[in-house]
N, C-alpha and C positions, 0 to 999 in steps of 0.2 A: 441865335438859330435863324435860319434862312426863312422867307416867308412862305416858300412851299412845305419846309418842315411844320412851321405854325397852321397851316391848314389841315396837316397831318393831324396834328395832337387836338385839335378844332374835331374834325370829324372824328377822333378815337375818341372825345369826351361823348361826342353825340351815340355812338355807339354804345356809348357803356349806360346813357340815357335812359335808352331804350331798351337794354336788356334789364337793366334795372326796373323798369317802370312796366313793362310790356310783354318782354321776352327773356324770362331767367336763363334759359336755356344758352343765351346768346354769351353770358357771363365768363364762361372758360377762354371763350375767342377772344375777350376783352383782353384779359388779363395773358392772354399769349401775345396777342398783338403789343400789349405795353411792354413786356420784356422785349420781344425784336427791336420796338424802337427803340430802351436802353441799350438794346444791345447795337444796335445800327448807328446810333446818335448819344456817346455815353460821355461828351461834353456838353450835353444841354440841356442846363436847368429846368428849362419847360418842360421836357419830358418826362423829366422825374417830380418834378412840384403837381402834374396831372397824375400821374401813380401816386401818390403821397394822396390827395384829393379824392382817390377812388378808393384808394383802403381806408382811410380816415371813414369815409360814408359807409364801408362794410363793417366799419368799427373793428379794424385790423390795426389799433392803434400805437403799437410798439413798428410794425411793418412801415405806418404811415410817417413815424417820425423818422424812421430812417432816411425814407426819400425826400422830406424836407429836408434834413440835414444835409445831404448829400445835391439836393439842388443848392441850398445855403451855402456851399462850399466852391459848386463851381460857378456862383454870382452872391458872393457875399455883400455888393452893396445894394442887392433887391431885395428891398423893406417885407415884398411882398408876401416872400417864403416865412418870414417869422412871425406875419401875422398870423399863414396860417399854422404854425408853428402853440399860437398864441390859443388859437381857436382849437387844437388840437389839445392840448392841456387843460382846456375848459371841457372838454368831452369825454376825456377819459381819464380826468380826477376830479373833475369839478370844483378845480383851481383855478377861481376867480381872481384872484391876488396875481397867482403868478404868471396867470395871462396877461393882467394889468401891465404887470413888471415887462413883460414882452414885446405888449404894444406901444408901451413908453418908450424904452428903447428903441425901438423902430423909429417912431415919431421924434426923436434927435436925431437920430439916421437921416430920416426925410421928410422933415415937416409940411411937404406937399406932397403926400399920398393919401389921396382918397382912399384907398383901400385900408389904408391903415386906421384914417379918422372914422373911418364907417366903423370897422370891428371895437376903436376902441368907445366911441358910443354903445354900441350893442354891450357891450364889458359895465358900461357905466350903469345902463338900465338896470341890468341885472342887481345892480350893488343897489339901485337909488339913488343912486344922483344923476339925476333927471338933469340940472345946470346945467353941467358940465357933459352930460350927451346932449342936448342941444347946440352946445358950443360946438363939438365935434361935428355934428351932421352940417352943421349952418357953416364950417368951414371945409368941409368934404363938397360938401354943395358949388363951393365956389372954385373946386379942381377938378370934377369929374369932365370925363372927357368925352361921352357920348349921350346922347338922349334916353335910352334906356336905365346907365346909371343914375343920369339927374332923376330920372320918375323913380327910381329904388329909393336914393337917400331919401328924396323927398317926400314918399308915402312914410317913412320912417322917422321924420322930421314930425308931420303934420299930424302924423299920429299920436308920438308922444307930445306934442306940444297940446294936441288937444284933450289926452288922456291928462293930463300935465294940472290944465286948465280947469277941468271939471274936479279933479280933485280938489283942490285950492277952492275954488267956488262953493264945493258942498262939505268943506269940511271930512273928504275920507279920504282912508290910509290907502296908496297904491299896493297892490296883490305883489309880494315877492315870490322868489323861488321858494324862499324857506316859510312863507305861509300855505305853499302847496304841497308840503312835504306831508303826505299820508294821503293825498286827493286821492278820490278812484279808489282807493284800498280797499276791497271787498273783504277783509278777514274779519274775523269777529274779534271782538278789543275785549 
């Protein structure tokens, strides 16, 4: 995509930011603007992995796989699409495994994508194994390619490495997903 088009899909994610966040109202222009530019630009991945991105957050997530698919199609050697491809499976099955299985994949695709080593730490925490999402982030660390990414991995590094640390030290079990399963349940048991 040209890089007037990337400024395009840049300000329509901004847009859709703040009608999300701000302005609900704003949300139908969102999603008419996203179809014009499919429909304006219907060779390029970017515009459809940013639709995929926006339904996946509305949790439209048969909608969202489609337009990863269909970004994955027309740039099938960007890792990127399947991660979130990866992180989408995680959301709307709560398919830990077979995200795993996705971002693996990915990472023999292209074992220098930060984006991929980022989500597959995020994947690892979730399981517990803390190791091996350190390995990820401390090798995502060394491909990220702007200053704002490095402070992402990084708080995410320093975090677990220190949540990591104090466990070990005091002898307690790190909180998983599946020990918070019933949290906040206000029903009567």
């Amino acid at each position: 995509c040209a890089s007037v088009l990337s400024s395009g899909i840049n300000a329509e994610y901004g847009q859709y930011q703040m009608a999300r966040t701000l302005t609900p109202s704003l949300m139908e222009e969102v999603f008419s603007n996203l179809d014009l530019m499919v429909d304006k630009f219907p060779q390029c991945a970017d515009v459809f992995a940013l639709y995929g991105q926006v339904l996946q957050d509305q949790r439209r997530f048969t909608d969202s796989e489609e337009k990863f698919n269909e970004a994955r199609a027309l740039a099938p050697h960007n890792v990127t699409y399947k991660a979130h491809l990866a992180t989408l499976k995680l959301m709307a099955e709560n398919n830990f495994d077979g995200a795993l299985v996705l971002l693996k994949e990915a990472m023999e695709e292209d074992p220098k994508c930060d984006f991929v080593l980022e989500n597959l730490g995020m994947i690892y925490i979730q399981k517990q194994e803390y190791k091996e999402a350190l390995e990820c982030f401390e090798r995502a660390l060394e491909l990220v390619k702007t200053e704002g990414e490095a402070a992402h991995v990084s708080a995410l590094h320093i975090g677990l490495k220190c949540q990591w640390e104090v466990c070990t030290e005091y002898g307690v079990k790190p909180v998983s997903i599946n020990d918070l399963q019933g949290f906040g349940d206000m029903t009567p048991s």
